[in-house]
C-alpha positions in Angstrom: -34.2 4.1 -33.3 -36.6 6.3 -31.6 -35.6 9.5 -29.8 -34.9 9.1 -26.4 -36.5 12.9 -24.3 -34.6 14.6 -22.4 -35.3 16.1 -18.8 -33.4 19.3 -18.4 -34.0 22.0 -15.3 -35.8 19.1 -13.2 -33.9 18.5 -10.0 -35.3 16.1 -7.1 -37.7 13.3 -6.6 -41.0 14.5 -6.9 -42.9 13.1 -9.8 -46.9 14.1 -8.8 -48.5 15.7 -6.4 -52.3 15.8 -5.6 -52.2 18.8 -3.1 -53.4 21.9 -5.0 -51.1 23.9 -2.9 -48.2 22.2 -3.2 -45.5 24.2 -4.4 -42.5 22.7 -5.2 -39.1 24.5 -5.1 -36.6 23.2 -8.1 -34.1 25.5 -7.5 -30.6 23.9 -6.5 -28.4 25.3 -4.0 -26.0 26.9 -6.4 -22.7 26.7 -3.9 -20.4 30.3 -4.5 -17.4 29.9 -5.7 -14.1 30.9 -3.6 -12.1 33.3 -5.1 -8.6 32.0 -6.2 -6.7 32.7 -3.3 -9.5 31.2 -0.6 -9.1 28.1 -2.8 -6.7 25.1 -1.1 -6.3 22.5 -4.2 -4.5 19.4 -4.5 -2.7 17.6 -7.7 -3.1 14.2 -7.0 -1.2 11.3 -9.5 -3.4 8.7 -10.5 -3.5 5.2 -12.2 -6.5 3.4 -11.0 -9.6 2.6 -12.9 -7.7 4.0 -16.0 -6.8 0.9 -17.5 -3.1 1.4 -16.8 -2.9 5.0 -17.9 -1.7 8.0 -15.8 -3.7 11.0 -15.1 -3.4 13.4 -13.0 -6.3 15.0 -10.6 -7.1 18.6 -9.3 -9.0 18.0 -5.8 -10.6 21.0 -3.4 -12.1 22.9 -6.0 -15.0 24.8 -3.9 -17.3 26.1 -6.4 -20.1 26.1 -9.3 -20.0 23.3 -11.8 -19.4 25.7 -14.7 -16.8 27.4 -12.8 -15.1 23.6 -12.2 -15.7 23.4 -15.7 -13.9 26.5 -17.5 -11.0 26.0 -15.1 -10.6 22.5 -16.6 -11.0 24.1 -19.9 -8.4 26.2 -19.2 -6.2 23.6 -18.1 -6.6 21.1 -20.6 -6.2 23.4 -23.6 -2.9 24.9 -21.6 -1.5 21.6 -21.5 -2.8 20.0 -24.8 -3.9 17.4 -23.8 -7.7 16.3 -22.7 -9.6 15.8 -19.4 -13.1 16.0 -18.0 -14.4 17.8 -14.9 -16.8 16.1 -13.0 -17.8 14.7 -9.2 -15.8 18.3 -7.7 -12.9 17.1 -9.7 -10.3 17.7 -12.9 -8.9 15.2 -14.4 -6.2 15.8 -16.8 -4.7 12.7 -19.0 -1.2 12.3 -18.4 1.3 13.3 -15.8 1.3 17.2 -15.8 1.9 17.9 -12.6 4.2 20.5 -12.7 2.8 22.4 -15.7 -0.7 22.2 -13.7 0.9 23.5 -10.9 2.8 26.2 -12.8 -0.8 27.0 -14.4 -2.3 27.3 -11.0 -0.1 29.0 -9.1 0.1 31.9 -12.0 -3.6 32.1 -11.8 -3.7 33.2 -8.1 -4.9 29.4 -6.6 -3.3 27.6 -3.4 -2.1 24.5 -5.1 0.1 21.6 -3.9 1.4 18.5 -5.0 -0.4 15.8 -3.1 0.2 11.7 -3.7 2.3 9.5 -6.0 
């Protein structure tokens, strides 16, 4: 099976240009993160498109994707369980609700219970 290349670093939709003086910028607007207190999250109960299964989801995360990131890392290794972090979401298998919420609220976030 032949190795398929990878495209890291390349952001938009320009493939070639023939002006000479084009200069294309491919830096992405990094957003800032909040700090934990100017952050107003939400800890949703989920069962759709899960095939059944409960999980529960951190919403309102303003931020970086790697700081989205080590706060799911944080909370999944705190809870033992797994997740992902993806689309300006956490999502943590299982109904932890409360220990997420514990989690948050020690860490200086705004976080409420929000759904089923």
């Amino acid at each position: 099976m032949a190795k398929k290349k990878k495209f890291k670093n390349i952001t938009g939709d320009v493939v070639y240009s023939t002006n000479q003086n084009y200069d294309y910028d491919y830096g992405g607007d990094e957003m800032e993160t909040l700090a934990p207190e100017e952050q107003d999250l939400r800890v949703w109960l989920d069962k759709k498109h899960r095939g059944g299964k409960t999980a529960s989801v951190i919403k309102g995360f303003v931020g970086s994707e790697d700081d989205l990131k080590d706060l799911a890392k944080i909370l999944k290794s705190k809870c033992g369980v797994g997740g992902s972090a993806k689309d300006e979401e956490i999502i943590i298998q299982g109904d932890h609700r409360d220990k997420i919420m514990k989690i948050l609220l020690d860490k200086g976030y705004k976080a409420k219970k929000a759904g089923g």
